[in-house]
N, C-alpha and C positions, 0 to 999 in steps of 0.2 A: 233627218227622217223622223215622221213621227211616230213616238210606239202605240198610239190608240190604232193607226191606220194597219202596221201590222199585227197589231192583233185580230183586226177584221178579218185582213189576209188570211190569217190562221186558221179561223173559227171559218170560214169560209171555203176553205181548200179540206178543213175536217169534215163541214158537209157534202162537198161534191165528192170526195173519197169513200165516206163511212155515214152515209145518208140512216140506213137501218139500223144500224149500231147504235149511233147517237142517240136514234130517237128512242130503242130500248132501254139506253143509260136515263134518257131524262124520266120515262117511265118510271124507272127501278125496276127494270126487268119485267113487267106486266105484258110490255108485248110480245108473241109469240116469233120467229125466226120465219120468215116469208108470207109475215101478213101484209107488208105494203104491196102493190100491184106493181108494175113497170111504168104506170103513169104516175105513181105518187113517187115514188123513185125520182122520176123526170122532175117531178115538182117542185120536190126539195132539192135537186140538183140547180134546177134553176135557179132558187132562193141562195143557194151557197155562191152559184155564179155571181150574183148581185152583189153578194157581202167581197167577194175577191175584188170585184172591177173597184167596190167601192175602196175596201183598205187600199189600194193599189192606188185611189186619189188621194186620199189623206193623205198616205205615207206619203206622198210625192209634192203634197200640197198644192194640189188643184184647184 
């Protein structure tokens, strides 16, 4: 198993979980608590989905 692949997995399963959280942490707290809409929400869930399927190759060596 490769560890770059789950890390992907990680960082990836932390965005489709904690989509708004994260992005306040990367902030440092500038953005306010329900400023993403339901579709940016979706967005970055999206994006997190991409990062899992990908860790999910790596680690497995695809």
């Amino acid at each position: 198993m490769n560890p770059a692949g789950v890390l992907l997995f990680l960082f990836g399963l932390a965005i489709v979980a904690f989509p708004e959280k994260l992005l306040r942490m990367f902030f440092l707290g500038l953005l306010q608590e329900g400023t993403l809409s339901s579709g940016g929400i979706l967005f970055y869930r999206l994006i997190g989905g991409f990062f899992v399927f990908a860790g999910l190759a790596v680690a497995v060596g695809m």
